[in-house]
N, C-alpha and C positions, 0 to 999 in steps of 0.2 A: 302556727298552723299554715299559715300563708307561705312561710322559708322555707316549710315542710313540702309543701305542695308546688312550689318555685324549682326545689330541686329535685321532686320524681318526678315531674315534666321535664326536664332535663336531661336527666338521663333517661328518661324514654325516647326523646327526641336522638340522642346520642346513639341508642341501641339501635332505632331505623335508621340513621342515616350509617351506621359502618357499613352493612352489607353492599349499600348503593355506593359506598368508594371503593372497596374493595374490588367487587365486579369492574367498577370503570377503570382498575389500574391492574387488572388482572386480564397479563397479556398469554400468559403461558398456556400448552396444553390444547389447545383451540384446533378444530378441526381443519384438514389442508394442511398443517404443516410438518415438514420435514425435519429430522434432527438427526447431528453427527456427533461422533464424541474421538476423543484418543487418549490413552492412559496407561498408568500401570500400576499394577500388582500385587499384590505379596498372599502366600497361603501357609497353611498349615492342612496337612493330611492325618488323619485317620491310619492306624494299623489298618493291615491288609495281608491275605493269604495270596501268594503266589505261584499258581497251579503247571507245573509244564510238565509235557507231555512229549517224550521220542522212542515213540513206538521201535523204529528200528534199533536202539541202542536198547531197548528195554527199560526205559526210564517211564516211570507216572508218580511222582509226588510233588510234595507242598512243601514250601516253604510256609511256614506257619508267623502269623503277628509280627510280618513285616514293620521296620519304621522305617520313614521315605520324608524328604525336605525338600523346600522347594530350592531355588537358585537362583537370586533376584536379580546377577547378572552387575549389578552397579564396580563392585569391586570399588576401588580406590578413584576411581573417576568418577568425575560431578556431571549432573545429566547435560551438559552443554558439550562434553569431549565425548560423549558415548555415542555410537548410532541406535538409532533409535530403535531399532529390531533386534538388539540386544538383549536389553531386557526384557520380564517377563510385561508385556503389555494389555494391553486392550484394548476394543473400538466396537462403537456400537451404529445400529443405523436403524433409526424408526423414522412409523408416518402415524402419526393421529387420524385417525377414520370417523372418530366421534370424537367431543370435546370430552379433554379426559380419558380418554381411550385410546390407545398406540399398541403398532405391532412393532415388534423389534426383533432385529437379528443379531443378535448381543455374542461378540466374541472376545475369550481371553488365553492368550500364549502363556500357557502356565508350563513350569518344568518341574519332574517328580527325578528324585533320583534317590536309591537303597541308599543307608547311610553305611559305611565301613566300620569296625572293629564293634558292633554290635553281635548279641548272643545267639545267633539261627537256630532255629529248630524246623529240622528235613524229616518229614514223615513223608511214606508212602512203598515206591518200590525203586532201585538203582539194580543197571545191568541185572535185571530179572529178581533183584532178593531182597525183602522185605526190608526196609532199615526204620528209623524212629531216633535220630540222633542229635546231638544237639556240637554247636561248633561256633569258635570265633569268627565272625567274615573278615578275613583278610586277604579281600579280595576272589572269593570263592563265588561270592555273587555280587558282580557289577550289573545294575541294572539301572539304564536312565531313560527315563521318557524326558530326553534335555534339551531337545527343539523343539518341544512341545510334548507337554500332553494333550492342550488343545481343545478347549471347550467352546463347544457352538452348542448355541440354545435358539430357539425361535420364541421369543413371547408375548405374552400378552400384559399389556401395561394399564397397571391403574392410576391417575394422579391424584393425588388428597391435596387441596387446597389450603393453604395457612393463611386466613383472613387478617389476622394481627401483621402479619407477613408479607401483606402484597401490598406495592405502590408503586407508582409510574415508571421507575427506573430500577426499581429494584423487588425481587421476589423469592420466595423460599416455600417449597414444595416438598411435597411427600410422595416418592414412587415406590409405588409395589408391584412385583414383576413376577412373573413361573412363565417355565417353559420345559420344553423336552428337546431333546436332538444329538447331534452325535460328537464323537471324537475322531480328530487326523492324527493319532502320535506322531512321532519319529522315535522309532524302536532301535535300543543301540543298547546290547549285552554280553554279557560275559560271564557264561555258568561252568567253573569249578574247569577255567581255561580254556573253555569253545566258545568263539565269535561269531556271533549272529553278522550278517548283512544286514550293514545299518540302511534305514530308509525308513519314509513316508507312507503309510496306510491306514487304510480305515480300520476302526480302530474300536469301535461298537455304539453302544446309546448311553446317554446322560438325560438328568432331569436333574431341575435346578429353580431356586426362589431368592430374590434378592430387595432389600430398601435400600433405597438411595435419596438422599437429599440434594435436591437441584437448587442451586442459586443462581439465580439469571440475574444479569445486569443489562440497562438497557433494551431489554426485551428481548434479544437476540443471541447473545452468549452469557455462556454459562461454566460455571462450573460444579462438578459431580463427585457428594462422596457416599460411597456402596462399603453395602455388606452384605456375604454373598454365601451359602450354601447351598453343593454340588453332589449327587451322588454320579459316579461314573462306571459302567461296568463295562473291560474293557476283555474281548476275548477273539481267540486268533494272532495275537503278536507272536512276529516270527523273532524263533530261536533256533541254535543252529539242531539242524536237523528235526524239527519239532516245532509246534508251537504253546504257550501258556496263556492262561487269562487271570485278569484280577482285577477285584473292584475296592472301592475305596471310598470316602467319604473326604469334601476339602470344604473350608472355612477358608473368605475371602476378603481382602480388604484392599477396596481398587477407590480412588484416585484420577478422572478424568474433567479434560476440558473439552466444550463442543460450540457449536453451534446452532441455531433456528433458523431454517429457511422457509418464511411462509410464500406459500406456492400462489395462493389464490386472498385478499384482502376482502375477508366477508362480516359487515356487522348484523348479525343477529339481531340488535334490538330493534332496529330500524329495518330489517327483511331487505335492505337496499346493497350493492355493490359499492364500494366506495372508487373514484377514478379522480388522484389530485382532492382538491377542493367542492369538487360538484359528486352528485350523486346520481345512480340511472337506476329507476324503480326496478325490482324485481320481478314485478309481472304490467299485464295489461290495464287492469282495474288500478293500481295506484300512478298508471301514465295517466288515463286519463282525469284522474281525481287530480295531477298537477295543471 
């Protein structure tokens, strides 16, 4: 009885004190501070209809269940020979406003591009006459959104704590992320041998949700791995004489390092400023109570 009773105070004693280490090695997330990241890549897209439209030529159809890959850009070089803006990347930049709570301006340089020698099906209407046809792409439709498709999100950040996980120098975190916002493509096509002017434009809205596990080391840097789905609807891309829209669904798997800049050094438990070794009370009643 007595061994019995030896070890559930024990492990009572064991189950209060985790929370109380946890919290004292749990530096992440803390309001004031600032975070950066840089990364990259890789997706997978969703079929997608591809609607264009030249009124003047008489053209209004679809390409119908498009398939589109991305383009990671590495090629045969290792990420030390590459420039960096190469590949498909990313970079993010938040601020914690409440512990545990961040806004974030989350971007990633993604590339979509139609894949060739795939089966097209063109419904709609050509040079004014009904068609409904189906065709090898060889080369019939070059379409790349290949400096980007370009996703910016604004969002809102939640961090889940991993109490087994946290300790002085070391920690592992749970973020959950949504937001809304838009797309920059860079539009550069080629429908059935007419060239669009390629270039940079807006390019419509996107809404997106992402978990990412943060490992902080040292309290300060970090490294981030994400999984990311994007819906993008993308309307107005110029084509020659015309233009189309299409949206699309992307599955993401990013890959970043960053860093924490805490802006301002504030302990909570103690309501006090920390400066060096000494401490300046928070208000007037705990000066005078020193």
């Amino acid at each position: 009885m007595i061994k019995r009773n030896t070890l559930l105070l024990l492990s009572l004693l064991f189950l209060q004190d985790r929370p109380v280490q946890a919290q004292q090695a749990d530096h992440v997330g803390k309001k004031g501070q600032l975070y950066l990241s840089w990364g990259y890549n890789k997706e997978w897209y969703t079929l997608s209809n591809i609607h264009v439209r030249q009124e003047a030529l008489g053209n209004d159809y679809v390409f119908k269940n498009v398939i589109g890959k991305d383009k990671p850009g590495w090629n045969d070089k290792s990420i030390f020979k590459q420039p960096i803006s190469i590949p498909q990347y990313s970079y993010r930049l938040g601020y914690w406003f409440k512990d545990n709570w961040a806004f974030e301006i989350n971007f990633d340089h993604t590339k979509y591009q139609v894949d060739q020698q795939q089966l097209l099906h063109v419904k709609g209407q050509m040079n004014f006459v009904p068609v409904d046809t189906y065709m090898i792409n060889r080369g019939n439709l070059r379409w790349q959104l290949n400096n980007g498709a370009n996703f910016f999100l604004f969002n809102i950040v939640r961090r889940v704590a991993i109490p087994r996980l946290s300790f002085n120098n070391f920690n592992v975190s749970l973020l959950l992320k949504g937001g809304i916002g838009f797309m920059t493509p860079h539009v550069e096509n080629t429908i059935f041998g007419k060239d669009n002017k390629p270039g940079f434009q807006f390019g419509g809205w996107d809404i997106g949700g992402e978990a990412a596990l943060r490992f902080t080391f040292f309290k300060y840097a970090y490294l981030e791995y994400c999984h990311k789905a994007v819906y993008a609807r993308y309307s107005g891309l110029k084509v020659y004489e015309g233009t189309a829209r299409q949206a699309f669904g992307c599955y993401e798997m990013i890959a970043n390092i960053g860093a924490t800049i805490p802006l301002k050094n504030y302990n909570r438990k103690k309501d006090v400023f920390q400066v060096d070794d000494n401490t300046i009370p928070a208000n007037k009643e705990e000066k005078a109570a020193h």
